[in-house]
C-alpha positions in Angstrom: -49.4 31.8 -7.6 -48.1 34.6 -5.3 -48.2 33.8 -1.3 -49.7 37.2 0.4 -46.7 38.9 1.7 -47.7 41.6 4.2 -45.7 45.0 5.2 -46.0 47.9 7.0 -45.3 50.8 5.1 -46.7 53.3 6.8 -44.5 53.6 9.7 -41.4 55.8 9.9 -39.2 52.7 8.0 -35.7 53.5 6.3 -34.7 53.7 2.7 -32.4 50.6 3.3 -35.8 48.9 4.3 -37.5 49.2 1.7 -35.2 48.2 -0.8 -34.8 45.1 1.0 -38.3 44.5 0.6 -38.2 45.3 -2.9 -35.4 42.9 -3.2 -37.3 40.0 -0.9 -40.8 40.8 -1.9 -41.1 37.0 -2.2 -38.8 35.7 0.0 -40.5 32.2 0.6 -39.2 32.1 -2.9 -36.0 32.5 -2.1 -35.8 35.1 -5.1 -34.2 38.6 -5.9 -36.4 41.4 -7.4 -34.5 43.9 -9.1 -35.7 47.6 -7.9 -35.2 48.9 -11.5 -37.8 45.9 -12.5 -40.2 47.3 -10.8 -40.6 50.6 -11.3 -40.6 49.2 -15.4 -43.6 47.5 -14.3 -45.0 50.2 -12.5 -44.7 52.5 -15.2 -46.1 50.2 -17.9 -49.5 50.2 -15.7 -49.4 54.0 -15.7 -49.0 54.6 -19.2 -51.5 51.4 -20.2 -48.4 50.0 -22.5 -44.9 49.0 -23.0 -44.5 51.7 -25.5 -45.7 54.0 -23.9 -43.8 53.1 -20.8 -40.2 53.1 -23.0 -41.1 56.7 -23.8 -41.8 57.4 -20.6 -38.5 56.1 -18.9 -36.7 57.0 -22.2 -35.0 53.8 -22.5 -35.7 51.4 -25.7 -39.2 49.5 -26.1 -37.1 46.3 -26.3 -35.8 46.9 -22.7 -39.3 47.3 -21.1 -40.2 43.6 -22.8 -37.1 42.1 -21.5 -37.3 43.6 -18.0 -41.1 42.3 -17.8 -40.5 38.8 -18.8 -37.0 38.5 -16.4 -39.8 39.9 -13.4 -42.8 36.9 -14.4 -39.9 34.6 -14.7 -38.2 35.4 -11.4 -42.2 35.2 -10.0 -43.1 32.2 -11.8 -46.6 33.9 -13.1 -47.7 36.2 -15.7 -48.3 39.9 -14.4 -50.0 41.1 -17.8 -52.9 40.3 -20.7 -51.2 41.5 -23.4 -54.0 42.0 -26.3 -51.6 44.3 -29.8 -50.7 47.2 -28.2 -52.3 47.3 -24.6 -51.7 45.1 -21.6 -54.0 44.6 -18.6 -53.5 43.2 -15.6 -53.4 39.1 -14.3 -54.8 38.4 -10.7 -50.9 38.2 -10.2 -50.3 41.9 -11.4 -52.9 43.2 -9.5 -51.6 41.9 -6.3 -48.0 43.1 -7.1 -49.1 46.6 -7.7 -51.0 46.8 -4.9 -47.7 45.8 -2.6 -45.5 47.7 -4.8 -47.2 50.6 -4.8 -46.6 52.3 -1.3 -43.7 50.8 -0.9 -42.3 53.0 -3.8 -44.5 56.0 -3.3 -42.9 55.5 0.0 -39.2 55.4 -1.3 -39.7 58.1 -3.5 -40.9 60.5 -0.3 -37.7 59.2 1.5 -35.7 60.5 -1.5 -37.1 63.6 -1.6 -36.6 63.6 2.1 -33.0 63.1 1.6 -32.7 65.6 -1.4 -33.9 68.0 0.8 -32.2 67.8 3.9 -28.9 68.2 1.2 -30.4 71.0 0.0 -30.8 72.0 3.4 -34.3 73.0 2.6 -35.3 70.7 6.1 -33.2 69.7 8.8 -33.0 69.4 12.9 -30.4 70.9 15.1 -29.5 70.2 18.7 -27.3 73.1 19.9 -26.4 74.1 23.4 -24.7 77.3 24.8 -24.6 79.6 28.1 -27.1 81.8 29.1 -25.1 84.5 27.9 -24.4 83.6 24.5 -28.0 82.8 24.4 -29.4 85.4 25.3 -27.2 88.2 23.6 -26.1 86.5 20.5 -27.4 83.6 19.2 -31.2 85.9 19.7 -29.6 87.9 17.1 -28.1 85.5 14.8 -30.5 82.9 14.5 -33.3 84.7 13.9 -31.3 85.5 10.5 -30.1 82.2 10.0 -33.8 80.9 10.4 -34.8 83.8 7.7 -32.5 81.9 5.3 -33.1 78.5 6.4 -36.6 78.6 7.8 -37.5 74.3 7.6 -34.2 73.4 9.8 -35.5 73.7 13.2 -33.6 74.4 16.0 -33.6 73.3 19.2 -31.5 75.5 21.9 -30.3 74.0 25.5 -29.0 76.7 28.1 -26.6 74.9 30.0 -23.0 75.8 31.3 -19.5 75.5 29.8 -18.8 71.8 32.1 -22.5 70.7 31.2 -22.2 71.6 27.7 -18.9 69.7 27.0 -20.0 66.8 28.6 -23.4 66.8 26.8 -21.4 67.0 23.7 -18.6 64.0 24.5 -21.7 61.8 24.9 -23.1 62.4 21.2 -26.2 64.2 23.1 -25.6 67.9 21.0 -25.2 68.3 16.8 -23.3 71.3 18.1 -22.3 73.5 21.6 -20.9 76.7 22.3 -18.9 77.7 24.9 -16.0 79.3 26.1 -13.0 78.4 23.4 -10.5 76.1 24.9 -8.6 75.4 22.1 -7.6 71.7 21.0 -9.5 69.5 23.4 -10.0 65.1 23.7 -12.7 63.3 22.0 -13.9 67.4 20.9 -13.8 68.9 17.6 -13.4 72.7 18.2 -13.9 75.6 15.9 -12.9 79.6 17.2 -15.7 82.1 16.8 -16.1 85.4 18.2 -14.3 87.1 20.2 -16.3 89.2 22.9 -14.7 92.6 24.2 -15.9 92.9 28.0 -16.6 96.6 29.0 -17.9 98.2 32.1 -21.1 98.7 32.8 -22.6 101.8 34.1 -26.1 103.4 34.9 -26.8 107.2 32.9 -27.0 108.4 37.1 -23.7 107.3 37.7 -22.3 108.5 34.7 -23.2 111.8 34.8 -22.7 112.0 38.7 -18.6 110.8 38.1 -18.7 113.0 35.5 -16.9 110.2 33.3 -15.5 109.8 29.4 -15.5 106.8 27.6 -12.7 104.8 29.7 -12.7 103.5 33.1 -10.0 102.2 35.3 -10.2 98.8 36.9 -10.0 100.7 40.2 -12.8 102.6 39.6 -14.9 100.0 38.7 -14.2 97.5 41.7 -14.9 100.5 44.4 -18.5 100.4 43.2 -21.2 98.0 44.1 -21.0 95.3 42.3 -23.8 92.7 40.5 -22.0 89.7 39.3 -21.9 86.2 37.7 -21.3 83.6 40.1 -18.0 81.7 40.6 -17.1 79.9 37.7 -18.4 81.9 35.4 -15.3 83.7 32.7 -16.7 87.6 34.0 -16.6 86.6 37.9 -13.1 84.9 37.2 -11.9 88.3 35.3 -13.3 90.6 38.1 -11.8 88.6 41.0 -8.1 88.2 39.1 -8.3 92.1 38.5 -9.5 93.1 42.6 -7.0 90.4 43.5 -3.7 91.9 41.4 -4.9 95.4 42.8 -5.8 94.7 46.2 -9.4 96.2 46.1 -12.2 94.3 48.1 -15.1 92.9 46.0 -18.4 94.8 46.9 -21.1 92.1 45.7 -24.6 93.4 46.4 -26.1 90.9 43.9 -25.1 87.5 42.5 -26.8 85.7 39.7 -26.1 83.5 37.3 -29.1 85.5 35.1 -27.9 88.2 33.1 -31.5 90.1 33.2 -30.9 90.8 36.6 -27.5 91.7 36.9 -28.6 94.2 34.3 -31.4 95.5 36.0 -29.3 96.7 39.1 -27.2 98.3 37.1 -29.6 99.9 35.0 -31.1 101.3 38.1 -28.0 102.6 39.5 -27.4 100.0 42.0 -24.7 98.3 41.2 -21.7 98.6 37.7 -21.0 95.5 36.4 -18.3 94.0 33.5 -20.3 92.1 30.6 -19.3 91.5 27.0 -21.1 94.4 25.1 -23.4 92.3 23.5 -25.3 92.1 26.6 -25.8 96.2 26.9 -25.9 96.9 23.0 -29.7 97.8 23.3 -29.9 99.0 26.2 -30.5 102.6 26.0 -29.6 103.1 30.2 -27.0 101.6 30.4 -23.5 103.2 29.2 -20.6 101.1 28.2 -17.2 102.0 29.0 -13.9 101.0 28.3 -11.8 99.3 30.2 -7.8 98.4 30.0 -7.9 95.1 28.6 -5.1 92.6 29.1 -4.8 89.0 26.9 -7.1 87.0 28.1 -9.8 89.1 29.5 -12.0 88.8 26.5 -14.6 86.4 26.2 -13.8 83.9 23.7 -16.6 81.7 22.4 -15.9 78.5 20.2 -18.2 75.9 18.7 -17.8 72.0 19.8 -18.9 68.9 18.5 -17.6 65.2 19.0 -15.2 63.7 17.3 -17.3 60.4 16.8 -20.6 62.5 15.8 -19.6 64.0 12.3 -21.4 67.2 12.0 -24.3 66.6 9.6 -25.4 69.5 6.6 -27.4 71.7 8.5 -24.9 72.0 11.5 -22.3 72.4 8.7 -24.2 75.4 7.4 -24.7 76.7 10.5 -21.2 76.6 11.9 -19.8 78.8 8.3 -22.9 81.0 9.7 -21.8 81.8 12.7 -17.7 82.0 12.0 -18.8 84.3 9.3 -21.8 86.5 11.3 -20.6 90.4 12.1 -21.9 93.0 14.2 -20.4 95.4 16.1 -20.2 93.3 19.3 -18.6 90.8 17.7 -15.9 92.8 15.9 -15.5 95.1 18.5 -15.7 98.3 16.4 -17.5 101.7 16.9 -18.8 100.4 20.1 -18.6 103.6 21.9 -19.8 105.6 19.5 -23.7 105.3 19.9 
């Protein structure tokens, strides 16, 4: 007679689990329980006979038989009345269904689980980037990755370049975006965009300079000035161009949030240098261009660790992103609006 053997199957338990169980279901008999056995006897008690069950599995009549009697051998009990052509039951059999049964329903869900998150039908993503990739490209292109992929979910931490690359050396990110760096330890990098800067002007001050599409560096520093602090790739660009020419900075406002920096310029406050991502809707604010030197540009990379493989969905979403193009991100026509 079978000893009760109790389970939780209800909680959050691995595939690995439940085979285990499958495979122990009596351990105080010190037995093995093929997984393939039972689902042979769970699909004779759906389909009421081992005929019936050999259709359904397509395998041969014969094999159902001989899988049942290894299972009531291996559990030292009969699991079945057999009466011609139908079966019912034993005390024994009742009791192994009713362990059996949400233990494979359970499997079966896990599978399915699994097939999906392949399929990248469902999946979770822990990605992390600075404000200003945030909030001027990845508002863009994940709303159309999400169209595509609409059960991975997404979860976005604004942090800087130093946080994010230590967040992603400790395993804490599927994926971050920064500044591109190029080969790095312990990192996985991948180059993405590559973000011209351009000055940034209000409609007042354009018309009042009277000015054409291009802007010299000069120019541009002898204006007030709204600015990312230190640290940050457009204060570093700003100060190495005022320093090479010798111009004072003028900084009436320093912020490491781009909605304000873009606010004093849009009300003629203050010009600014921002990748033109950042002004590409805003319809008071004229970009301009500047002379651009190697480097100046704001490249942005993805990261990962190189002990944290990068699993489907962030797989997916990295070809996204490499293969994503708009105008700020290929630099073309952006004048021209």
């Amino acid at each position: 007679m079978i000893t009760h053997v109790s389970i939780t199957v209800y909680d959050k338990i691995s595939v690995l689990f439940i085979i285990e169980y499958m495979n122990n279901i009596g351990h105080t008999y010190n037995m093995k329980i093929k997984l393939r056995r039972i689902e042979v006897f769970m699909a004779v008690i759906e389909n009421g006979s081992f005929s019936a069950a050999a259709q359904a599995l397509q395998i041969a009549q014969p094999a159902v038989s001989i899988s049942i009697k290894e299972l009531e051998k291996e559990l030292g009990t009969s699991l079945f009345f057999r009466s011609g052509r139908t079966v019912a039951l034993t005390e024994s059999g009742r009791l192994l269904k009713e362990r059996a049964t949400p233990a494979m329903n359970l499997l079966l869900n896990v599978k399915d689980e699994i097939d999906n998150l392949e399929n990248l039908s469902v999946g979770q993503l822990n990605i992390a980037a600075p404000a200003m990739v945030t909030q001027f490209v990845l508002s863009q292109v994940l709303s159309k990755f999400m169209v595509l992929y609409p059960k991975i979910h997404i979860r976005v931490h604004q942090a800087g370049a130093l946080e994010i690359e230590t967040l992603v050396k400790k395993e804490a990110l599927d994926l971050g975006l920064t500044v591109y760096k190029g080969i790095q330890p312990h990192v996985e990098t991948k180059y993405l965009w590559d973000l011209k800067n351009v000055a940034c002007v209000s409609h007042k001050y354009y018309k009042k300079q009277g000015l054409d599409q291009n802007i010299s560096w000069t120019d541009l520093l002898q204006q007030p000035l709204a600015i990312y602090p230190v640290g940050f790739h457009q204060r570093d660009l700003i100060e190495r161009q005022a320093t090479a020419l010798g111009i004072p900075l003028n900084i009436i406002l320093e912020s490491e949030n781009p909605t304000l920096i873009l606010s004093a310029v849009r009300s003629g406050l203050a010009a600014t240098t921002l990748p033109f991502a950042a002004i590409e809707h805003e319809s008071e604010i004229i970009p301009l261009s500047l002379p651009e030197q190697e480097g100046d540009s704001l490249k942005v990379g993805a990261c990962w660790s190189t002990d944290k493989p990068l699993n489907s969905a962030a797989k997916v979403l990295l070809d996204f992103l490499r293969e994503y193009s708009s105008p700020f991100l290929n630099n073309r026509d952006i004048f021209n609006r």
